[in-house]
N, C-alpha and C positions, 0 to 999 in steps of 0.2 A: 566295620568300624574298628582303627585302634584307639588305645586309651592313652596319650601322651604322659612320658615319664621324663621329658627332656626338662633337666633341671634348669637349664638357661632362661627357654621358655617361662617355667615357672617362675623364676625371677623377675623375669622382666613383666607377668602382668602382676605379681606382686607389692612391684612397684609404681604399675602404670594406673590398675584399677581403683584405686582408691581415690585416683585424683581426679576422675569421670565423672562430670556432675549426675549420670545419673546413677552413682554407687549409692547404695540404700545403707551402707556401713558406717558412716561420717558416726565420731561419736564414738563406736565398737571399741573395743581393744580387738586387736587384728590374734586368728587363731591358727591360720593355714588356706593354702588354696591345694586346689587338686584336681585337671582335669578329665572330667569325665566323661567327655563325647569327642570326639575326632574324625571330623569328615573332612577328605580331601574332594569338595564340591568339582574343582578344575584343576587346571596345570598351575594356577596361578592361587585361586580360593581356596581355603582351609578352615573351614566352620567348627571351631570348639564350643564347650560347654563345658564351664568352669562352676566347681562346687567351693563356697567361703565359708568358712568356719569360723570362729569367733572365742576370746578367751573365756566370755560369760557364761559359754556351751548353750545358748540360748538360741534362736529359730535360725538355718541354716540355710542362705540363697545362693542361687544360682545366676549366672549370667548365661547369655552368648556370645562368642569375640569371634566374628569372621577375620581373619588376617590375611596377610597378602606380603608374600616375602622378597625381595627384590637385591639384587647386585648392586643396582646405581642407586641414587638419592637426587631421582626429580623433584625439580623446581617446584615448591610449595606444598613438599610431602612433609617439611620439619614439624610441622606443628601436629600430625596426626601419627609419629615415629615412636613406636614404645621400645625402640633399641637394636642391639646388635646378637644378633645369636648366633651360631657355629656357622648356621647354610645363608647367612647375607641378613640384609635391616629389612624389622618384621615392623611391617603399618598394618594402622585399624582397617580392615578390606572395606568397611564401610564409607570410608572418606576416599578412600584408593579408588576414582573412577572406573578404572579397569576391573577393581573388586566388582564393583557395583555391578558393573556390565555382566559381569562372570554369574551374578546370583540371579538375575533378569533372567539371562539363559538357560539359568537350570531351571528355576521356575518354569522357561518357555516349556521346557522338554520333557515336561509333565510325568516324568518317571521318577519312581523315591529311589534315594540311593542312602543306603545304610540305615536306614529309620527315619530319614527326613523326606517327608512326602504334598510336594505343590500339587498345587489344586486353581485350576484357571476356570474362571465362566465364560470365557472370550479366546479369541487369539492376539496373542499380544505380538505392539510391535517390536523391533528392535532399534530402541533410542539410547543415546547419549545419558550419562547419567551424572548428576550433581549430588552430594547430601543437603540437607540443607542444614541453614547457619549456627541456628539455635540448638543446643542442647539441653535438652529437659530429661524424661526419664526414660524417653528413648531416640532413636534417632532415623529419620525421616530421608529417603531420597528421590527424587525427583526425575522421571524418564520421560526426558524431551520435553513437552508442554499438554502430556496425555496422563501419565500415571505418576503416582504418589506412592510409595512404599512404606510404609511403618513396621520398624525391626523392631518388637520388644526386646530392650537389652537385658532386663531383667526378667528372669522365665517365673512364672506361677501354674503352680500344675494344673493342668484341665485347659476347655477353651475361654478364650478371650472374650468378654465381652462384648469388649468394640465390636470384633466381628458376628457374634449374635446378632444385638441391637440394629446391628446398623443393616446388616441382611435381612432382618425380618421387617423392619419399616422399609428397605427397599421393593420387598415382595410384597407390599401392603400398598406401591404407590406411592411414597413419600415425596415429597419436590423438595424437602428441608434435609436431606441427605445425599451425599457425595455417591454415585454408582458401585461397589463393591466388584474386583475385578477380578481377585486371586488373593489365597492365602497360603499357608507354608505353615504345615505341620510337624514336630518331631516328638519323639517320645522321654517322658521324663519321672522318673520315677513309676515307670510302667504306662502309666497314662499319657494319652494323647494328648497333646500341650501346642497353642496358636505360638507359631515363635514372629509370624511376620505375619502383615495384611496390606493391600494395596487395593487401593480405591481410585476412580475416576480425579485428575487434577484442573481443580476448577482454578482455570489461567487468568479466569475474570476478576477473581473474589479477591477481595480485603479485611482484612481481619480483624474484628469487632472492634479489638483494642486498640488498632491504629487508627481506625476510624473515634474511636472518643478521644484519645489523647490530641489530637487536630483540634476537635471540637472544643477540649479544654483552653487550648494553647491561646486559640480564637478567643475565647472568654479573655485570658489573661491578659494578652497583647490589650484589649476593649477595659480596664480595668474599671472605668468608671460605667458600663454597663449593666445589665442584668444576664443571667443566661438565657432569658426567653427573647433579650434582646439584638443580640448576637449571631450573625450570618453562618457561623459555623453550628448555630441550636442542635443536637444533637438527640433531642425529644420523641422526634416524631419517627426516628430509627427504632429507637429505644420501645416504642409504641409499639413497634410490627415487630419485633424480635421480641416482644413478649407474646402477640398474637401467636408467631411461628411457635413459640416453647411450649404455647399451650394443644397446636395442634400435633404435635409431637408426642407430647403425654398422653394427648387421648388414644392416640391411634396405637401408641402402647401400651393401654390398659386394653384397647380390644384383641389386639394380638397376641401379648402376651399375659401369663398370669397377675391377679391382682387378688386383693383381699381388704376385710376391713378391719382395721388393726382396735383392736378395745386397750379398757384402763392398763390392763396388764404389759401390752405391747408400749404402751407409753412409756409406763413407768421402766421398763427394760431399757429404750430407749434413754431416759434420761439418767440410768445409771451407769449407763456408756460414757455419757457425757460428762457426770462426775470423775469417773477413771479417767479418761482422758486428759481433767482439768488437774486430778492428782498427779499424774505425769507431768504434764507443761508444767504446773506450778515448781513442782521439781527441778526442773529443766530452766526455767526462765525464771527468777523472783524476783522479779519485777511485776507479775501477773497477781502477787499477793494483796497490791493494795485494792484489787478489784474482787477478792477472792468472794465474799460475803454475794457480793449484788451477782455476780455469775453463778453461784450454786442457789441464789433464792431462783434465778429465773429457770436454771434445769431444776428444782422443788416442785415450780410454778407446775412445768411440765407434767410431772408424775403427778399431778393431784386433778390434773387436766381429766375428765369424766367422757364425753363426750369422744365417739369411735370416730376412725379416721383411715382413708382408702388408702392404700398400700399398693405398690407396683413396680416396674421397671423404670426405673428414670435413668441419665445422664450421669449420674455422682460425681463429678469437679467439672461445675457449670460456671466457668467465666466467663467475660469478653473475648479473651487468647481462644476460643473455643468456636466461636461461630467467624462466618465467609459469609458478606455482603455480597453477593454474586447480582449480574442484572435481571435476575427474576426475582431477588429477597433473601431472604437468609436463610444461611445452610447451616446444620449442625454436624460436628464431626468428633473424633476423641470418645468414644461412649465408652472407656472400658473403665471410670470410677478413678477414686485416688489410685495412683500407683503403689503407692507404698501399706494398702490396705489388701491383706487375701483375698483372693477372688471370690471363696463365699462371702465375703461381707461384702463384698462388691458387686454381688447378682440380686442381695436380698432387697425383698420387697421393701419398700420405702416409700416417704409422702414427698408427693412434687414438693413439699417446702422446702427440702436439704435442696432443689434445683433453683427454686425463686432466691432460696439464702445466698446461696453462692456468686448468683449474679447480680444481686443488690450490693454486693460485699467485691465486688467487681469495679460496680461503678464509684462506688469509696475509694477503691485503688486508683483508678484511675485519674479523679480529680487531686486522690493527693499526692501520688506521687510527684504529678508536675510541682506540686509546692517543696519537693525538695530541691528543686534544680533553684529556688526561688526566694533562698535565704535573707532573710533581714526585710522582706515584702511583707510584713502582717496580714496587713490590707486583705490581701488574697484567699487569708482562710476560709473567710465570710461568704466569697463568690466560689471556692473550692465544692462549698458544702450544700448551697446553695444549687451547683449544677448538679452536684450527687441525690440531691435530694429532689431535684427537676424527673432525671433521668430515672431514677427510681419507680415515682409515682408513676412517669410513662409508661416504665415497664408491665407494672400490676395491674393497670387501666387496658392495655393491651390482651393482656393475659388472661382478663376478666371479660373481654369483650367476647372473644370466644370462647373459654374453659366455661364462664356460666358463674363461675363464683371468683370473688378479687381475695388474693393470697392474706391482702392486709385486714380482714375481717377475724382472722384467726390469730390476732397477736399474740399469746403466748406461745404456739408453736412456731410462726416466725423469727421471734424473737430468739429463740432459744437454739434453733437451728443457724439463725445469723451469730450467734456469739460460740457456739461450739465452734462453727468454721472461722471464725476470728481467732479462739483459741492455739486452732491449729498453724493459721499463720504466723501467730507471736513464736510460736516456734520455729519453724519454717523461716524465718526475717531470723532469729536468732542462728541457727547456725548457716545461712547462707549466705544472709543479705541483713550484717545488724542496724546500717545507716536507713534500711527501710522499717525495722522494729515499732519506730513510732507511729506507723499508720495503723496498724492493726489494733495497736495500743491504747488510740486516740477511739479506732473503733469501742473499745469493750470497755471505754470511761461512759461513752456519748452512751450506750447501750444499755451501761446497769442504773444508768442514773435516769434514764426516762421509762426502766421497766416498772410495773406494779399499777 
């Protein structure tokens, strides 16, 4: 391995990585980059690992940027170009098909070279490769219509627990998770760190959230309907993908560790929630006229007596998250918020933060459509009305198999639905402020029906 000291380089992702949606920086005052890993994977691949510093001297991340340096400038490579350096224009290798192809191969060749070591369950074939469109916190490519690749672009020391999770429900039998095919190890501050994972690509599936925003659309186009009235009802999905969530959590408290969390764990719990609400509040003040009825219902929490089973769950459970495939629904993404270290993202926790998330889901999804839908009032009523259909689905589902229905325990539901609203009014504020008001709308409708 060399350690790259080419100042060019350094420029150009200093100017390129910040504008990444999934830089974890937004916000920072910028402190320095420096990279610290350099593998030349191929003749063409070049796998770094870049260390971001910060002016505040405050928690220290790392990325990875496969790059891919080229003489010409093919057609439809401008938008993936972080510039010009001494030896030709260096693109993200991730978007560079050719990259792509280049990193499939080493994977194939199942030898580590310089500290980075694939790891295959199969033999894989050699396909054609795409990324795919969306960029979130990492980025995703696709081989042929067989495999699915997830590159974490952001590294957090130790393993992933996408790939945990998702191999131990797959060793357990699961039919609500995608095959595990290969993953890609490297090392990072001494420890062995998941930098990639590739699963089985289910070419059938639809994704949850495409699937309700139809269903919304359907309601809207219908305006003088109901939603149970409405061809595109979205209910009785909603129904079985709470049954799936709940067979999911069981088979992960038999597999993996669980525990019963008492007062004490609560009350930690909802002092998390505090701190967190002290930051947003910070961050967004606009969160301030809600401030009172949000810290009564984390209060609520801490004074909650009554123990409560702790375990491995999903931790950023949305729509965007499950595949309608034609045997039911799959779940995938297991590795928690991105932007949360990965001990806090392996510890034990109650299915609620997983019910919240996806109740808080189906809120997004009917409102969102209400912003394409300006000066329609009308709509908010049938908005709320389908979030509130799709909901109860879910928890009737949920309850038909787990044995107990989520919404029996309302002050921990509650309380886990408005942390993770929280965290969206943040999230909508520096990403997306024209979405600000749905989450907002959340934590009015929330503090006002809590007690």
């Amino acid at each position: 391995m060399t350690v790259g000291d080419d100042s060019d380089l350094v420029d150009l992702l200093t100017s390129w990585l910040p504008r990444q949606r999934w830089f974890a920086g937004k916000g920072r005052a910028w402190g320095g980059l420096r990279v610290i890993g350099d593998v030349q994977l191929s003749d063409l691949l070049r796998h770094l690992v870049v260390e971001v510093r910060y002016a505040d001297r405050g928690p220290i991340d790392h990325y990875q940027v496969p790059l891919v340096t080229r003489q010409d400038a093919p057609y439809g490579h401008e938008s993936f170009l972080l510039g010009k350096a001494a030896d030709g224009l260096v693109y993200d290798g991730l978007h560079d098909p050719d990259g792509s192809a280049a990193l499939l191969a080493f994977i194939q060749g199942q030898t580590a070279h310089d500290g980075l070591v694939p790891h295959t369950l199969e033999e894989l074939e050699t396909l054609p490769a795409h990324a795919v469109g969306a960029e979130q916190s990492n980025t995703s490519i696709v081989y042929g219509d067989a495999y699915i690749l997830k590159v974490f672009r952001r590294l957090w020391v130790g393993g992933n627990p996408d790939l945990e999770i998702t191999r131990a429900l797959a060793d357990a039998g699961s039919v609500h998770v995608a095959r595990p095919v290969s993953w890609l190890d490297g090392a990072l501050d001494g420890v062995t760190t998941t930098f990639a994972f590739m699963q089985e690509f289910m070419r059938s599936g639809t994704e949850g959230w495409r699937l309700a925003l139809t269903s919304v659309r359907d309601l809207y186009a219908e305006a003088d309907l109901h939603a149970d009235e409405v061809g595109g009802d979205f209910a009785a999905e909603s129904e079985r993908l709470g049954a799936a969530t709940a067979q999911v959590h069981d088979l992960l408290a038999d597999v993996l560790p669980n525990a019963v969390g008492d007062a004490g764990s609560l009350r930690a719990e909802a002092a998390q929630m505090q701190r967190r609400l002290d930051a947003a509040i910070e961050a967004v003040p606009e969160l301030r006229s809600f401030e009172a009825g949000l810290r009564e219902s984390f209060d609520e929490l801490a004074r909650r007596r009554h123990p409560v089973t702790l375990q491995r769950i999903h931790g950023d459970y949305h729509l965007g998250q499950v595949l309608r495939v034609d045997s039911g629904w799959v779940l995938f993404d297991f590795e928690g918020e991105p932007a949360r270290p990965v001990a806090d993202r392996t510890a034990l926790q109650s299915i609620h933060r997983d019910v919240a998330g996806m109740l808080r889901s189906f809120d997004y999804a009917a409102q969102s459509m209400l912003l394409e839908r300006e000066g329609e009032s009308a709509l908010s009523y049938r908005a709320q009305e389908w979030a509130t259909r799709n909901r109860d689905a879910f928890c009737a589902g949920y309850a038909a198999v787990g044995g107990h229905d989520p919404r029996e325990d309302a002050v921990l539901l509650r309380a886990f639905e408005l942390d993770k609203a929280v965290y969206e009014v943040v999230y909508e504020a520096r990403h997306r402020p024209s979405w600000l008001p749905i989450p907002l709308s959340s934590v009015e409708r929330l503090t006002s029906t809590s007690g």
